[in-house]
N, C-alpha and C positions, 0 to 999 in steps of 0.2 A: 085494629091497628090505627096509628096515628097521621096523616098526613101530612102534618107542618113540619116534620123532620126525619129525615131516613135513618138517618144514625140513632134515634132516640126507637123508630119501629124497630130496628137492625136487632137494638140493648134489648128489648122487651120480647122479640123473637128467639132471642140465645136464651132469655130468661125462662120461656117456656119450651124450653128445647131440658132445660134445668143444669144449666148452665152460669152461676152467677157471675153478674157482670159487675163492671168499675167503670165510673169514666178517667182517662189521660189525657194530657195535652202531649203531645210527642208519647213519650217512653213515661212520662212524669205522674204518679196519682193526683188528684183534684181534690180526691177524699183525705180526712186526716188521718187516717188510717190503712189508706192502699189497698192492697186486695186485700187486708181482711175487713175492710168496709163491704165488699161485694155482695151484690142481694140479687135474689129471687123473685120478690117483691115488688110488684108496678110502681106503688108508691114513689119510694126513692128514684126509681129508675128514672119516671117521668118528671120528680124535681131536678134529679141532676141535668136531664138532659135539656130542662127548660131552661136552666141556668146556663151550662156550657151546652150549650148548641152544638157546636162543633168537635166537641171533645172525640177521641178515639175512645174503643170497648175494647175494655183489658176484662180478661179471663183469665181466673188464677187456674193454674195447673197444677197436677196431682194426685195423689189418691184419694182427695174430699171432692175430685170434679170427676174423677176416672178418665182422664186421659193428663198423657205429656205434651210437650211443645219441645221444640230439638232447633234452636235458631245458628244457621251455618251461615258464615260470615266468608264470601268469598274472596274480600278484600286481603283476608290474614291467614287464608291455606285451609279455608273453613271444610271445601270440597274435598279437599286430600286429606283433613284428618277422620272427614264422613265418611270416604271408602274406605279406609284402611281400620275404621272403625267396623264397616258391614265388613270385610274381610274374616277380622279376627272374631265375629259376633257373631254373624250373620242375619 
């Protein structure tokens, strides 16, 4: 692992989890191609993160990663339509 940056150890730890990573600034890709720029690969990992330093680690989700992401927004009724979604699903 890397020292000079946690976020770029963080990218490089998801990576060998096999997880491809992306870097973001907020919500924003940095790549020109967003998550389907995403790598597995040190390489890249450790130009991006030398570049953006501070960038955030986007993981695309889905069936080419094997898991979802489910983002509930409490501001807009996100928890009332979460349960009534496990309600009706379980």
């Amino acid at each position: 692992m890397h020292n000079d940056n946690h976020l770029k150890d963080a990218a490089l730890a998801y990576a060998q989890r096999g997880w491809p990573v992306f870097p973001l600034k907020g919500k924003e890709p940095l790549t020109p191609h967003g998550f389907k720029d995403a790598s597995l690969l040190e390489e890249p990992i450790h130009t991006w993160w030398t570049q953006w330093p501070e960038a955030n680690i986007g993981i695309p989700t889905g069936a080419g990663v094997g898991f979802d992401a489910l983002d509930i927004d409490g501001r807009h009724g996100g928890e009332e339509t979460l349960e009534e979604w496990i309600q009706e699903h379980g």
